[in-house]
MARLO-252484 format. One record per residue: residue in three letters; x negated, y negated, z of N, C-alpha, C, CB in turn. Coordinates in steps of 0.1 Angstrom, whole numbers, plus 5000, padded with zeros to 4 digits. Glycine has a CB too. Example, Ala and Ser with C-alpha at 12.3 -4.5 7.8 and 13.67 -1.06 7.14 Angstrom:
# MARLO-252484
PT    r  n.c1  n.c2  n.c3  ca.c1  ca.c2  ca.c3  c.c1  c.c2  c.c3  cb.c1  cb.c2  cb.c3
PT  Ala  4868  5057  5078   4877   5045   5078  4868  5033  5078   4887   5045   5090
PT  Ser  4872  5022  5071   4863   5011   5071  4871  5000  5079   4859   5006   5057
# end
This chain:
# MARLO-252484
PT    r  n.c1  n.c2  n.c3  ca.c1  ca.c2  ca.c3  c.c1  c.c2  c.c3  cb.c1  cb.c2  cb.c3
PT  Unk  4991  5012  5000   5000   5000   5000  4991  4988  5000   5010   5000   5012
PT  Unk  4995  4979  4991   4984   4966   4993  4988  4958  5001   4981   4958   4982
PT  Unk  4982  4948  5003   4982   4946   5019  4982  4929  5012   4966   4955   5032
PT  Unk  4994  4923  5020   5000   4908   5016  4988  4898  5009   5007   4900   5031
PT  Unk  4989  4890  5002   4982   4881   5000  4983  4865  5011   4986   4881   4987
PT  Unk  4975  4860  5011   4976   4852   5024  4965  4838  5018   4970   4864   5041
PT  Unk  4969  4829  5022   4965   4815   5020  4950  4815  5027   4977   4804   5029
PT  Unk  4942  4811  5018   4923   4812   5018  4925  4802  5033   4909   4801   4999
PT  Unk  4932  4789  5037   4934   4781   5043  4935  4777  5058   4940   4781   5038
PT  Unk  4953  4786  5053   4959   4782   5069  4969  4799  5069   4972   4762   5071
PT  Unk  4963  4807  5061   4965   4826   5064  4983  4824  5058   4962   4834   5089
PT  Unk  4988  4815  5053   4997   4816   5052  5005  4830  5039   4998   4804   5051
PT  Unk  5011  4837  5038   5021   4848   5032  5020  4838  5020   5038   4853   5040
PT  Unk  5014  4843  5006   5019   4837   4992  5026  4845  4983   5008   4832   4985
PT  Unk  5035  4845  4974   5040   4852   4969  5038  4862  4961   5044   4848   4966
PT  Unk  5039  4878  4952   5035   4887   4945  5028  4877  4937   5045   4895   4938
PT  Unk  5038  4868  4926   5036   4864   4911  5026  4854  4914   5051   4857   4903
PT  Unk  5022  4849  4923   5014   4836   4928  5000  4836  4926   5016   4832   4944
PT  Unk  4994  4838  4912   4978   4838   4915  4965  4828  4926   4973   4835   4901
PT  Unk  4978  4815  4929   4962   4805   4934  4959  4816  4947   4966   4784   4941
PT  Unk  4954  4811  4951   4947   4812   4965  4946  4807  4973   4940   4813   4966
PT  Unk  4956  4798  4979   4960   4787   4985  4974  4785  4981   4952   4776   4981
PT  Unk  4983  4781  4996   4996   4779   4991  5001  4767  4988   5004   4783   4999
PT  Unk  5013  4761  4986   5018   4752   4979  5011  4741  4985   5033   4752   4978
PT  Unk  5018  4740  5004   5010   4728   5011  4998  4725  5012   5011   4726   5020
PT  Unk  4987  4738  5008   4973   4738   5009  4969  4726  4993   4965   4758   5009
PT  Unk  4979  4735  4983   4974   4726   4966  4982  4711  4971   4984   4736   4945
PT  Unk  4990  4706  4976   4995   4692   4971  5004  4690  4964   4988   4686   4966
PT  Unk  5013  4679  4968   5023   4677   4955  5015  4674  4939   5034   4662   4959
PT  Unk  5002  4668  4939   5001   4662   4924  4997  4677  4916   4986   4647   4922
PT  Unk  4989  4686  4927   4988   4696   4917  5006  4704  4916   4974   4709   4925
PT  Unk  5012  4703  4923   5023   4707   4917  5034  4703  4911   5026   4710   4922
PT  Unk  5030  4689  4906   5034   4683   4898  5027  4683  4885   5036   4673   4904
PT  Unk  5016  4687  4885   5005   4686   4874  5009  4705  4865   4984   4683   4884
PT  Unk  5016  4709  4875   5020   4721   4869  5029  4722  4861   5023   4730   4876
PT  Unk  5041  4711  4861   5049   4711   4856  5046  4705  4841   5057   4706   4863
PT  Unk  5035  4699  4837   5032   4698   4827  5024  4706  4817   5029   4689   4830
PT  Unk  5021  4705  4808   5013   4709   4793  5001  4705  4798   5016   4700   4777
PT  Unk  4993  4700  4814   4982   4702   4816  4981  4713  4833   4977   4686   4816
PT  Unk  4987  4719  4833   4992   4728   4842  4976  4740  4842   5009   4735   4835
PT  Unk  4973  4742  4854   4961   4752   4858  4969  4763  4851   4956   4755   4878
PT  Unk  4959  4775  4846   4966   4793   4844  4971  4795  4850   4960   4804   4845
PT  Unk  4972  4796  4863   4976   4804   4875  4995  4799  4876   4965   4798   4892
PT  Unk  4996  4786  4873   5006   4777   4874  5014  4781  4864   5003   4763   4873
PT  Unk  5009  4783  4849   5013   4786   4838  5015  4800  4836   5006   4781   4830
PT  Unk  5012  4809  4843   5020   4823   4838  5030  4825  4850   5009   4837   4837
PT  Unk  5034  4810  4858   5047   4811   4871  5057  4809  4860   5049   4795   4887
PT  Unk  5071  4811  4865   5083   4810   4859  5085  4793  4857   5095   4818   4868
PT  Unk  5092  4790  4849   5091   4774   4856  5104  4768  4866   5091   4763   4843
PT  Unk  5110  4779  4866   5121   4773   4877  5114  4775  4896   5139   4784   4874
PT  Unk  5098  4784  4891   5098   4791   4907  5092  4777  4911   5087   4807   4912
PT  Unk  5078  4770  4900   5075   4759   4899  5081  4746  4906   5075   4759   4887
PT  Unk  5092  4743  4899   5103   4737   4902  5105  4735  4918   5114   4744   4895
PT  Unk  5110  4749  4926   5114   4753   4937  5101  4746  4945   5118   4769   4939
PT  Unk  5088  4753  4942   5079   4747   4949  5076  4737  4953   5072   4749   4946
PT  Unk  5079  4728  4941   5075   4711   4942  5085  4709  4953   5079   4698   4924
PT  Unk  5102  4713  4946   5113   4705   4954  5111  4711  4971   5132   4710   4945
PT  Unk  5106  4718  4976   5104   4730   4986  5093  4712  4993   5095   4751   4978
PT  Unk  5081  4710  4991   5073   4700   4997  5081  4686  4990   5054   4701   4991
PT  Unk  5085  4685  4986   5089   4671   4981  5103  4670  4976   5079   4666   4968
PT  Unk  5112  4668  4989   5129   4672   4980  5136  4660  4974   5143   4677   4993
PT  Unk  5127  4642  4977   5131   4635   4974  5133  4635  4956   5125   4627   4980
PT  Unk  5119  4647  4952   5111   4641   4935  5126  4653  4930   5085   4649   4928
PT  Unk  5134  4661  4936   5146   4667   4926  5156  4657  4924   5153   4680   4932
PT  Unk  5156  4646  4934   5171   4635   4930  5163  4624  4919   5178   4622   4950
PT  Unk  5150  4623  4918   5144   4614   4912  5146  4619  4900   5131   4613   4916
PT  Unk  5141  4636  4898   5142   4639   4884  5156  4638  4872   5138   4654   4886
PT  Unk  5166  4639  4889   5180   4643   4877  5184  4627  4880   5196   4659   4883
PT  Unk  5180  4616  4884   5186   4605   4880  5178  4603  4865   5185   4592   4893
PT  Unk  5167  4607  4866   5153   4602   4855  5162  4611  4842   5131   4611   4860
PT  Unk  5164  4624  4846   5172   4629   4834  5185  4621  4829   5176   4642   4837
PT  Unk  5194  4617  4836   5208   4610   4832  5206  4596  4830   5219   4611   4843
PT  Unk  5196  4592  4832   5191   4578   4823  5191  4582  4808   5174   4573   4828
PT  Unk  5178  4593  4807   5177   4595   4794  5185  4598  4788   5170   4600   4792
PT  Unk  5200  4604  4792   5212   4610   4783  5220  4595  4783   5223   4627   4792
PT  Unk  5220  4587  4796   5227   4578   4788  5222  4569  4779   5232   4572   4795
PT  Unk  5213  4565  4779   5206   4560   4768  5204  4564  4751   5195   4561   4773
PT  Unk  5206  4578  4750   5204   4588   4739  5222  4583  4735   5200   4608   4743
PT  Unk  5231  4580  4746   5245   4583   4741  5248  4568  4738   5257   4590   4754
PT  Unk  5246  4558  4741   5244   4542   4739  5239  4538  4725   5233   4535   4751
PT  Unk  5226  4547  4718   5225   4547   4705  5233  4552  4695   5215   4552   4703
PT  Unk  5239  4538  4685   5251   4539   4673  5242  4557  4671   5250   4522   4655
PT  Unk  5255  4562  4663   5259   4577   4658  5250  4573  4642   5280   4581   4657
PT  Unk  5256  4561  4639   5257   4563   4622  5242  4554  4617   5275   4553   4614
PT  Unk  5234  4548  4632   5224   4541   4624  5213  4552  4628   5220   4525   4628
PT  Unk  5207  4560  4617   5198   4570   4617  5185  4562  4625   5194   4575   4600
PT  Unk  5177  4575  4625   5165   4569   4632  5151  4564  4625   5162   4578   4641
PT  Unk  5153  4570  4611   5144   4569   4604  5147  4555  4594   5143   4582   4598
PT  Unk  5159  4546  4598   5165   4537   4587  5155  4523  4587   5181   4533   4591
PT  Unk  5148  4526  4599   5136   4512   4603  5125  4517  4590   5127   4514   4624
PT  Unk  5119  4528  4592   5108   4533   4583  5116  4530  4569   5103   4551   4585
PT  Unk  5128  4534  4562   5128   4534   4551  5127  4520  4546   5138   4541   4547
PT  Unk  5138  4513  4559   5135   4498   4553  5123  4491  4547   5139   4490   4562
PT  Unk  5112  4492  4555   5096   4490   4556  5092  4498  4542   5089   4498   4573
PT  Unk  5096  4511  4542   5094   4512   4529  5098  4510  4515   5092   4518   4529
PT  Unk  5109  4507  4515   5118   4498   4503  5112  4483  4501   5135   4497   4507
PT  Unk  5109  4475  4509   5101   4466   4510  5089  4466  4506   5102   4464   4519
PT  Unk  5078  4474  4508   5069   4478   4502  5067  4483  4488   5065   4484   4509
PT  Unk  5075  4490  4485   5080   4493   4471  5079  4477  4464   5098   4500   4470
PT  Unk  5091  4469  4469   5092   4456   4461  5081  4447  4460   5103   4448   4466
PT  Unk  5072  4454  4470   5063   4443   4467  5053  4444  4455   5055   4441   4479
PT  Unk  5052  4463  4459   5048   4468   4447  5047  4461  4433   5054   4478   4446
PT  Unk  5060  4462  4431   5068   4462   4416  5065  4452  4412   5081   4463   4414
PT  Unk  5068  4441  4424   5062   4426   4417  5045  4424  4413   5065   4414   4430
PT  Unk  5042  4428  4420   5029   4430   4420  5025  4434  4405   5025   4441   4431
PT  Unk  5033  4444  4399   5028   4451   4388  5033  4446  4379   5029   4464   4387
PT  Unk  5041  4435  4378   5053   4432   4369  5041  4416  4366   5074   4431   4378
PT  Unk  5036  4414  4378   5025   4400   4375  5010  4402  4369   5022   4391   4390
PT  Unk  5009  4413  4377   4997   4417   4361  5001  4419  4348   4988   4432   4362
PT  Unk  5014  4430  4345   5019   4429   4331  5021  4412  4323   5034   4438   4331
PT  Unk  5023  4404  4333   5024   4391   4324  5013  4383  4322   5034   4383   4329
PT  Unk  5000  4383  4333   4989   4382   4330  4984  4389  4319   4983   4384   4340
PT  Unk  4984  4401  4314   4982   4406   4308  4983  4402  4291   4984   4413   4314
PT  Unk  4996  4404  4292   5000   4395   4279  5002  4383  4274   5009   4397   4276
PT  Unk  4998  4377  4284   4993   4360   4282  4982  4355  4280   4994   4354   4292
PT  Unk  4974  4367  4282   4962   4371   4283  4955  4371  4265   4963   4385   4291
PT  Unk  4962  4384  4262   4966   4388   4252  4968  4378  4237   4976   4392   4256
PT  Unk  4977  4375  4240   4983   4360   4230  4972  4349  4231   5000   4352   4237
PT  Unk  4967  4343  4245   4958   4333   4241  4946  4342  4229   4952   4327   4256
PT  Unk  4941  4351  4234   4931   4359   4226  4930  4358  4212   4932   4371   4229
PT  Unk  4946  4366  4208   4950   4361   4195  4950  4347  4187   4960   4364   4196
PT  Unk  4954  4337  4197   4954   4322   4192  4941  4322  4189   4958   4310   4202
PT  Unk  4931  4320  4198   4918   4316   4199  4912  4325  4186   4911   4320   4214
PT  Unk  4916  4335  4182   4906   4345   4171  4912  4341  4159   4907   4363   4171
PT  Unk  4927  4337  4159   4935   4331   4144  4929  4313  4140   4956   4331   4148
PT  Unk  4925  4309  4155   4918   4291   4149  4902  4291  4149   4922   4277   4161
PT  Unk  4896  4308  4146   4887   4305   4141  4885  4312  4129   4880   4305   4148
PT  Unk  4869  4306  4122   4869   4307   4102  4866  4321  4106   4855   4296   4088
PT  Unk  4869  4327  4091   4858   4339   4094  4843  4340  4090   4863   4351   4087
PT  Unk  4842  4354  4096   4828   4355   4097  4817  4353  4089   4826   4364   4100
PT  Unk  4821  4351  4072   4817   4349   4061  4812  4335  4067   4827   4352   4049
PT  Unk  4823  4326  4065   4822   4311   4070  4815  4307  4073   4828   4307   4078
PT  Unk  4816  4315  4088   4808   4310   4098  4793  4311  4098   4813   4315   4110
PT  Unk  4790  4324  4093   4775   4329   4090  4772  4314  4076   4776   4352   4082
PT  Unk  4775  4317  4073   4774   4304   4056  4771  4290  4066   4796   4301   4043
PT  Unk  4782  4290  4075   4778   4274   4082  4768  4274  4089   4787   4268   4092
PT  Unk  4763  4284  4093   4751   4278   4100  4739  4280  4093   4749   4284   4114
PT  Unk  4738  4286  4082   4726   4290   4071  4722  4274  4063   4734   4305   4058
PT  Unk  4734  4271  4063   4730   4260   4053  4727  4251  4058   4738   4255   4045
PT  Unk  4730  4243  4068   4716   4234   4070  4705  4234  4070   4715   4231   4079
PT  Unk  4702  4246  4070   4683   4256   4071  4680  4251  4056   4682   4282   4072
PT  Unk  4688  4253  4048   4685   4251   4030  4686  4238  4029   4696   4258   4019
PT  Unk  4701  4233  4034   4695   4214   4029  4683  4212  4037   4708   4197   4035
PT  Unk  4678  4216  4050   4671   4209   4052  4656  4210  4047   4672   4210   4063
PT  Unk  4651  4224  4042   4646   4230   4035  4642  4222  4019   4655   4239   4034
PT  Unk  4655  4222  4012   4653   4215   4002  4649  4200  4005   4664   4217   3996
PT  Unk  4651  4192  4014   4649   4174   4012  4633  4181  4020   4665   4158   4023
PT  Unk  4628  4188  4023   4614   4187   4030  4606  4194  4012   4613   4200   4048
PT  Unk  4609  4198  4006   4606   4202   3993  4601  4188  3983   4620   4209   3988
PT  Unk  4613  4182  3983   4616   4175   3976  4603  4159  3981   4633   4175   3978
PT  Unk  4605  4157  3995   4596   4151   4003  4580  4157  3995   4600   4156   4021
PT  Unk  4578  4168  4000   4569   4169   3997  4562  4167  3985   4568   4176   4000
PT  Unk  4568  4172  3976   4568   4169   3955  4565  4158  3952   4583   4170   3945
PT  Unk  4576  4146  3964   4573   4129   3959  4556  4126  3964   4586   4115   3969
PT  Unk  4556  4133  3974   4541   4131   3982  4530  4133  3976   4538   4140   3992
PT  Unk  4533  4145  3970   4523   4151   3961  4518  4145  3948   4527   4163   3959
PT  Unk  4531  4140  3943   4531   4130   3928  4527  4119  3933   4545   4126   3920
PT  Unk  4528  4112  3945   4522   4097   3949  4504  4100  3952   4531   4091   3967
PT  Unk  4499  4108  3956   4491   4110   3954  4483  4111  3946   4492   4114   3957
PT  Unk  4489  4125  3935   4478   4128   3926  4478  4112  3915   4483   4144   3917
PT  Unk  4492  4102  3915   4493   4094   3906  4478  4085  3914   4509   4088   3903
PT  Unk  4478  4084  3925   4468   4077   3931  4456  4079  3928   4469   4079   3942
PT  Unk  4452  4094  3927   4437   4097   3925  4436  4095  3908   4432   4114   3931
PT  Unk  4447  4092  3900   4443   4094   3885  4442  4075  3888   4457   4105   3871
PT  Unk  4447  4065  3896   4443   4054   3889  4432  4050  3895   4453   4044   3888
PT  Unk  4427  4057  3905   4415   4054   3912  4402  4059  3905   4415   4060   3926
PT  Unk  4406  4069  3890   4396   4077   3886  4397  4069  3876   4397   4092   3886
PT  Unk  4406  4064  3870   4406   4050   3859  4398  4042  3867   4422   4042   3855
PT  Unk  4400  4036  3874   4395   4021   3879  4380  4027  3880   4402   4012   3895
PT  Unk  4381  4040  3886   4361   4041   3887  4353  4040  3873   4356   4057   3894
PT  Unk  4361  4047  3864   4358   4050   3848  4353  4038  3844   4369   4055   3839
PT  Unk  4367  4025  3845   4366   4016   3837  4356  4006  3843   4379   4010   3833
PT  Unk  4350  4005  3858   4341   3996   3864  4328  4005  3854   4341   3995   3884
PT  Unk  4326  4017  3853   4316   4024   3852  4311  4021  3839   4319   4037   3856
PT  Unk  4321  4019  3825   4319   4016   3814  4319  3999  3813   4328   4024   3807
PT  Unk  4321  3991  3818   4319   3975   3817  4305  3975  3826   4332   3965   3824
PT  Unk  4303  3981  3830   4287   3972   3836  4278  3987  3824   4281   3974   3866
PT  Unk  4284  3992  3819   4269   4003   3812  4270  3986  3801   4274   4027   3801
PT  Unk  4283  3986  3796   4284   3978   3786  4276  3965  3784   4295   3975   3787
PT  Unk  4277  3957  3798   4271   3944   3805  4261  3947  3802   4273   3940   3820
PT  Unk  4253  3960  3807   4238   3962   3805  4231  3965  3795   4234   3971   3812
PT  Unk  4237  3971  3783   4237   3971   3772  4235  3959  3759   4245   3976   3771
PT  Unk  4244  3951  3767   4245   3936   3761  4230  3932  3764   4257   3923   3768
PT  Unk  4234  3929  3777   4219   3925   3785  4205  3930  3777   4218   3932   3801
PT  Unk  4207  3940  3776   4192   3950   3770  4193  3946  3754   4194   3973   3772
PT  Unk  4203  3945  3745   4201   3940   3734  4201  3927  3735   4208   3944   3726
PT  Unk  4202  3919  3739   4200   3902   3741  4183  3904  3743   4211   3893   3758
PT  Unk  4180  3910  3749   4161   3910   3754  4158  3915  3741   4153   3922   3768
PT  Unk  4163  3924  3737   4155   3932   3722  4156  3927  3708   4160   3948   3720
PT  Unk  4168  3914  3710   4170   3908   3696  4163  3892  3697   4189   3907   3691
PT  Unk  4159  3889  3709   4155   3875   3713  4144  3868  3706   4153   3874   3726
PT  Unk  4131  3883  3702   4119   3883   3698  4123  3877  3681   4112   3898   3700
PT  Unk  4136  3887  3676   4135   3889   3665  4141  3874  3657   4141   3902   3663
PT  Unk  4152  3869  3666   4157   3856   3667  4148  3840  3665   4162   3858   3682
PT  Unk  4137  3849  3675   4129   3836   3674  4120  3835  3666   4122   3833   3684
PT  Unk  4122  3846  3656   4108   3849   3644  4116  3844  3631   4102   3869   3642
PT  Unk  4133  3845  3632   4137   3838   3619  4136  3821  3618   4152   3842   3617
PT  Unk  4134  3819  3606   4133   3807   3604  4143  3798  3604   4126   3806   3595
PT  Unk  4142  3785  3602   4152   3778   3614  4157  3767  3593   4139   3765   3637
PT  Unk  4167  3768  3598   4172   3762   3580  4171  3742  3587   4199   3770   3574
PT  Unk  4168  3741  3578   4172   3723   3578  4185  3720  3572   4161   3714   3567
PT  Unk  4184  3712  3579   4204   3711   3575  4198  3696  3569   4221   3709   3593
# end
């Protein structure tokens, strides 16, 4: 026959089902209140929960009037909330709202977009094409081209006309003094012969 289980404590008698080792008044109301919850020791958690119950109300008979007023709060409260306004009607609202914002949202890029669009078009229809445009900018390169041509040709004709009258004027100084000296040199060589003709009487 096994022989009673008894409180580590104060030797008190604890029950078959009762793993602690220590009885209710040895653990405290918070540990037996702490049983009643989803953070409840093993020993607590393989009790029934009504023995649970008995235990707390057994040290503490005020916390059973506490619990069932705490419960009939919460039923009247649950019964005070409208039938027909769901509970989820807050969320949908919030999200129907968000939707709209969406939509606008997407409906103002689509018109950016095609405004977008159309200027693009304007801007590519008021300009020449590319033939044009390539041609417009080439040709200034050629007039400018050509009048530096043309510059140069007059340059070149002012010049060379320059060296041909400078090659005259050297020529023609060059033949008037051979000339001058020639005179000169026959005036000395005919002077002898001059003075040897005889002189007429008039």
């Amino acid at each position: 026959m096994l022989e009673p289980l008894t409180c580590r404590a104060c030797m008190t008698l604890l029950q078959q089902d009762d793993g602690h080792e220590l009885c209710p008044s040895c653990l405290g109301v918070e540990h037996l209140r702490q049983g009643l919850t989803t953070d409840a020791c093993l020993d607590c958690g393989n009790m029934p929960h009504s023995v649970r119950v008995a235990r707390l109300a057994a040290l503490e008979p005020d916390w059973e009037s506490e619990s069932q007023s705490s419960q009939l709060q919460a039923a009247q409260f649950s019964s005070k909330r409208p039938a027909s306004v769901p509970l989820s009607s807050a969320p949908k609202k919030k999200r129907c709202k968000t939707r709209g914002m969406l939509s606008a949202a997407l409906d103002r890029v689509d018109r950016i977009s095609s405004e977008w669009a159309q200027m693009k078009a304007l801007f590519q229809a008021s300009q020449p094409p590319l033939s044009e445009r390539v041609t417009g900018l080439e040709s200034p390169c050629v007039q400018v081209s050509a009048h530096e041509e043309d510059a140069i040709s007059v340059a070149a004709s002012d010049t060379h006309f320059r060296d041909d009258v400078i090659d005259l004027e050297s020529r023609g100084s060059d033949t008037g003094s051979h000339v001058s000296s020639g005179l000169f040199d026959r005036g000395n060589e005919w002077s002898p012969q001059l003075s040897s003709l005889p002189l007429r009487n008039t």
